[in-house]
C-alpha positions as CSV (number, residue, x, y, z in Angstrom):
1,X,-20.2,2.5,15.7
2,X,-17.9,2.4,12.7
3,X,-17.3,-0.8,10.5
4,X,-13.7,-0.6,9.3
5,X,-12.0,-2.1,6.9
6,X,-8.5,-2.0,6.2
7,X,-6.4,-2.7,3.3
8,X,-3.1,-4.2,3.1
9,X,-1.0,-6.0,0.6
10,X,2.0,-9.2,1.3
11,X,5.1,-8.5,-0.7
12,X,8.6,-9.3,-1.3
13,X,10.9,-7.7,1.3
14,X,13.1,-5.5,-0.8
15,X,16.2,-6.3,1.5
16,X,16.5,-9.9,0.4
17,X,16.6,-8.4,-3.2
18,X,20.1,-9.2,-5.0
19,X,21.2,-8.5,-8.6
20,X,22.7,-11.5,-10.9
21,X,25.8,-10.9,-13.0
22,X,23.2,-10.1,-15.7
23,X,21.6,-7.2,-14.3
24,X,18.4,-9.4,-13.9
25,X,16.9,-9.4,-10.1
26,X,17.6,-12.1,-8.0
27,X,14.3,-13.5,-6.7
28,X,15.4,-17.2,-5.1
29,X,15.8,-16.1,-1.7
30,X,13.6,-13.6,-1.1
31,X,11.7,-13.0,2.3
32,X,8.0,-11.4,2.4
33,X,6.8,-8.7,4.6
34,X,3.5,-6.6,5.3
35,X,3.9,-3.8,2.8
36,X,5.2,-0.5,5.6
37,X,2.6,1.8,4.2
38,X,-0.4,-0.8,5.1
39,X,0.8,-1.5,8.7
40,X,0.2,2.7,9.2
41,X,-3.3,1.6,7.7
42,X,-3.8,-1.4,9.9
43,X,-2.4,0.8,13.2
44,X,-4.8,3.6,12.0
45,X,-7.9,1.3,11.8
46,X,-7.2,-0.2,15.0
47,X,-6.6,3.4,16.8
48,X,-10.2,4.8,15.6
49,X,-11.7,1.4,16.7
50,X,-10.5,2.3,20.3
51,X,-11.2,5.5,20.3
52,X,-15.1,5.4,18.9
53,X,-16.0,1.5,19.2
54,X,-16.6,-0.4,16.3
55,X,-15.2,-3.5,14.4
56,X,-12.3,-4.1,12.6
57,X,-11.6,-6.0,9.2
58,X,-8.7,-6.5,7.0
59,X,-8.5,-7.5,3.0
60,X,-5.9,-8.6,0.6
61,X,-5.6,-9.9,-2.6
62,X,-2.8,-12.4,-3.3
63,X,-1.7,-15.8,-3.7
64,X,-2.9,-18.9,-1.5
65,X,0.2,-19.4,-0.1
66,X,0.4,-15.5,1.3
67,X,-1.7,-17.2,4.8
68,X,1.7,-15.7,6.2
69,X,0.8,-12.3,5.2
70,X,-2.9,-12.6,6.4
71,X,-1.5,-13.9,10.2
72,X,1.1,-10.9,10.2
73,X,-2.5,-8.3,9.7
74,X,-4.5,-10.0,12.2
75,X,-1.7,-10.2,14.8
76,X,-1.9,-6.1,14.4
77,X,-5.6,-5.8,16.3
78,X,-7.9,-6.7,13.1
79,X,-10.9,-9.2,14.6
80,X,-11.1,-11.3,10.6
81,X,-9.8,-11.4,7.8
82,X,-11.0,-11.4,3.8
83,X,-8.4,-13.3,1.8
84,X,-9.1,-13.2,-2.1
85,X,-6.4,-15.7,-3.4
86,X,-5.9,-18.0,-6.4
87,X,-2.7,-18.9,-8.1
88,X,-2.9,-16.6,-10.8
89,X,-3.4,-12.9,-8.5
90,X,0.5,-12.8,-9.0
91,X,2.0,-9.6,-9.7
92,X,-1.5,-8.0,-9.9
93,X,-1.3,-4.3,-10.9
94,X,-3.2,-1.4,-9.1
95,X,-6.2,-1.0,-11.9
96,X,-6.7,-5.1,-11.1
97,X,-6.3,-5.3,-7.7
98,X,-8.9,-2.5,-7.1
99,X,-11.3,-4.0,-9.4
100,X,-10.8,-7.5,-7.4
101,X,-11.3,-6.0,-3.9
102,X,-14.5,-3.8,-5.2
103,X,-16.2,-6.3,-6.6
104,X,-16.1,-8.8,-3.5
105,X,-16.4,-5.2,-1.2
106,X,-19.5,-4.2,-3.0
107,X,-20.9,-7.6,-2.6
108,X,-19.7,-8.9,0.2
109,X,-18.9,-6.9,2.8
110,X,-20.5,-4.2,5.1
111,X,-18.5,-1.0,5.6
112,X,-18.2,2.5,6.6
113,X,-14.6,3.5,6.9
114,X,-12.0,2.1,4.3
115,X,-8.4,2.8,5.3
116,X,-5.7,2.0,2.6
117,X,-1.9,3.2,3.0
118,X,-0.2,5.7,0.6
119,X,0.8,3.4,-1.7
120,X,2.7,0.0,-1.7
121,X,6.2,-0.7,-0.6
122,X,6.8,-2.2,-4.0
123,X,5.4,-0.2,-7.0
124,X,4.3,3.0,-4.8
125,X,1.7,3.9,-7.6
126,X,-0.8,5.0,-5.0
127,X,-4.1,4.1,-7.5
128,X,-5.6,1.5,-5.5
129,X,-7.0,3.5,-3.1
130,X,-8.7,6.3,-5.6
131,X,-9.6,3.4,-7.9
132,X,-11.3,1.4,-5.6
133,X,-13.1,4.2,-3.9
134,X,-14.0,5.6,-7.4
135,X,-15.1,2.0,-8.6
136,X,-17.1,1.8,-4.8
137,X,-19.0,5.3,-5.7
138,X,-17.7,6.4,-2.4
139,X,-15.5,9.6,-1.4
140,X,-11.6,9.4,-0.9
141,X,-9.5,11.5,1.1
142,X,-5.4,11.0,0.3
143,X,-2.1,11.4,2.1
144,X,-3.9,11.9,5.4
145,X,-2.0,12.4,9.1
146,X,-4.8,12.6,11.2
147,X,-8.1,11.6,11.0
148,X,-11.2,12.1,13.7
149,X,-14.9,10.4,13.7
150,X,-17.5,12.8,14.0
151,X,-21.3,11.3,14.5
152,X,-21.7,10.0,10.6
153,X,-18.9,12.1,9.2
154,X,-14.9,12.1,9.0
155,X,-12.9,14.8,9.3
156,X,-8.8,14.4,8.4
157,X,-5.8,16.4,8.0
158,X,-4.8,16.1,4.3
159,X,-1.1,16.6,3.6
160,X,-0.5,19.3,0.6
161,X,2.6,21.3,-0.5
162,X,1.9,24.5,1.4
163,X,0.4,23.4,4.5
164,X,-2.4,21.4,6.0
165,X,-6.3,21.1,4.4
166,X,-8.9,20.0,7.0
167,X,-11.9,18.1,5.3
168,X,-15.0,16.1,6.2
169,X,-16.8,13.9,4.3
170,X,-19.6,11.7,5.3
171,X,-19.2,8.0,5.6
172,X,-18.8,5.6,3.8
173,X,-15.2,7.2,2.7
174,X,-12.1,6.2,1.9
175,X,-8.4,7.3,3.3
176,X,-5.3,6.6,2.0
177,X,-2.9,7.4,5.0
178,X,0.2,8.9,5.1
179,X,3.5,6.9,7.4
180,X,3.6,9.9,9.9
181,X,-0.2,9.1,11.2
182,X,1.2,6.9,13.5
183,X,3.7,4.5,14.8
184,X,2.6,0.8,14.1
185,X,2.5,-1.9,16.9
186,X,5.2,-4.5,17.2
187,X,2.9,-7.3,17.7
188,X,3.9,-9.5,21.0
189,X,3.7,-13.4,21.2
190,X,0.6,-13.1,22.8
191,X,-0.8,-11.4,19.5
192,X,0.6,-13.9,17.5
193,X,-0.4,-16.9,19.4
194,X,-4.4,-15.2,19.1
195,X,-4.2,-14.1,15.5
196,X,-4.5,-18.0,14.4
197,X,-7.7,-18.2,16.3
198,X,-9.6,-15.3,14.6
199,X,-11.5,-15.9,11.4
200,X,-10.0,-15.7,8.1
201,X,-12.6,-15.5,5.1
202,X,-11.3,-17.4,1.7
203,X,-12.7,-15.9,-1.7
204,X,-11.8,-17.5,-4.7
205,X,-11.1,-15.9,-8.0
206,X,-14.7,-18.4,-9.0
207,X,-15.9,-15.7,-6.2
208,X,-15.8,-13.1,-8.9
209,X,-18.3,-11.2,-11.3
210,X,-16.2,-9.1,-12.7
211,X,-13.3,-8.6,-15.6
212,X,-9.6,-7.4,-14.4
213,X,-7.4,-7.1,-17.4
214,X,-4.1,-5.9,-17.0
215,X,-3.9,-2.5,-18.2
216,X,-0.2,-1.8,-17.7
217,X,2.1,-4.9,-18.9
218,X,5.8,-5.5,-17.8
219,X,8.6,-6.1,-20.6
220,X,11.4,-6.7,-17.8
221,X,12.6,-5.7,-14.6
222,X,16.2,-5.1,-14.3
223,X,18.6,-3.6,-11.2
224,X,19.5,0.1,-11.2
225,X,23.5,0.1,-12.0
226,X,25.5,3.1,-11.7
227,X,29.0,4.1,-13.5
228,X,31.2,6.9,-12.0
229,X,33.4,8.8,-14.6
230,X,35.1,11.3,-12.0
231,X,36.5,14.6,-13.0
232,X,37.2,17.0,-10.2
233,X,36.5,20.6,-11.2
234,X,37.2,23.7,-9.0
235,X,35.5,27.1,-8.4
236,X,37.1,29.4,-10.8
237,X,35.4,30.6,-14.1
238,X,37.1,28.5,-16.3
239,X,36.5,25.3,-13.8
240,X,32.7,26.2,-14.0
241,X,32.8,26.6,-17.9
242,X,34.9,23.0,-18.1
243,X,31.9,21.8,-15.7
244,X,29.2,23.1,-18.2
245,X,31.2,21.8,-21.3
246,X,31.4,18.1,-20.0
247,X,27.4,18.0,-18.4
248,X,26.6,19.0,-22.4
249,X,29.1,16.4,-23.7
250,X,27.7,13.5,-21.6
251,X,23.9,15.3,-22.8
252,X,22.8,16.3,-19.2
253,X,22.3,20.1,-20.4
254,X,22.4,21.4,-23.6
């Protein structure tokens, strides 16, 4: 029976998210949430566990105060938790956070199935799964919508342009899912109440053998702003050509 492990990431709830009269993002007031994309991962996990047996685990990087975050994954049908946490895993980017979760993975932890989602509901870069797999040694199979356990071996639906590509891999492998897989589970009070009673596994940064240097850096963050300059144009030749004239003059087209 399959040992699954799921990934999933505690982040600032982009609806909370204001501008200041500076352009600069308002972070004061901010809620969290479990990232969208990871509770299709979680749901996923859960599903095969079901349907072939198995256990269930769940892993995050993040700060010591994310225990919200960790209680939000377990109340979704994980059995225990992995939480890597120290003060300074804040704002971690994807080349980090894989090399944080392989090394305790590789080390630590007994798998055969990793599910991560597509990406994250903050940055979206979609590396963490294909870096962590390719740090791992182990296959990965992205932007999946359905995925099947066969003896030893996987076999998913993979997403591309033009259609649908089946392909089975042995295990241990990697999926990054896509958000149409499934539906996630609203967890009920009754899953609440029970996800403070399963284990939760604290690994300190002291936990760690390996480097994790930033390899992207952030200057600033600022809001999207957006100025309208409206000219109404109509559908005759000369309308068209005035159209074309101001796209060039504002250095859309040349």
């Amino acid at each position: 029976m399959p040992e699954i492990l799921c990934c999933f990431k505690w982040l600032i709830d982009e609806s909370y998210i204001r501008a200041s009269s500076s352009g600069e993002l308002d972070l004061e007031t901010v809620d969290y949430k479990l990232s969208n994309y990871d509770r299709n991962a979680i749901e996923e996990s859960v599903r095969l566990q079901e349907e072939y047996g198995g256990t269930v685990s769940a892993i995050t990087v993040g700060l010591p105060d994310s225990t919200k975050g960790v209680k939000d994954a377990l109340s979704r049908g994980p059995e225990k938790a992995y939480f890597i946490n120290d003060d300074s895993f804040e704002n971690l980017e994807p080349s980090q956070t894989a090399a944080i979760l392989a090394d305790i993975i590789s080390s630590q932890i007994n798998y055969d199935l990793i599910i991560c989602g597509e990406g994250s509901s903050d940055l979206y870069a979609q590396q963490v799964g294909p870096r962590l797999a390719e740090k791992l040694g182990i296959p990965c199979i992205s932007y999946i919508q359905k995925v099947q356990i066969e003896g030893d071996r996987i076999v998913a639906e993979k997403k591309v342009e033009d259609g649908i590509e089946v392909i089975s891999a042995p295990m241990p492998v990697l999926l990054t899912v896509l958000p149409d897989i499934n539906t996630p589970r609203i967890p009920g009070l009754k899953d609440t109440l029970g996800a403070s009673k399963k284990p939760v596994i604290n690994i300190s940064k002291d936990d760690l053998t390996v480097s994790y240097e930033a390899k992207i850096h952030t200057n600033a963050i600022i809001a999207a702003s957006m100025e309208r300059n409206c000219q109404k144009f109509g559908s005759e030749t000369e309308d068209i050509a005035n159209l074309a004239r101001a796209l060039a003059k504002e250095g859309v087209i040349k």
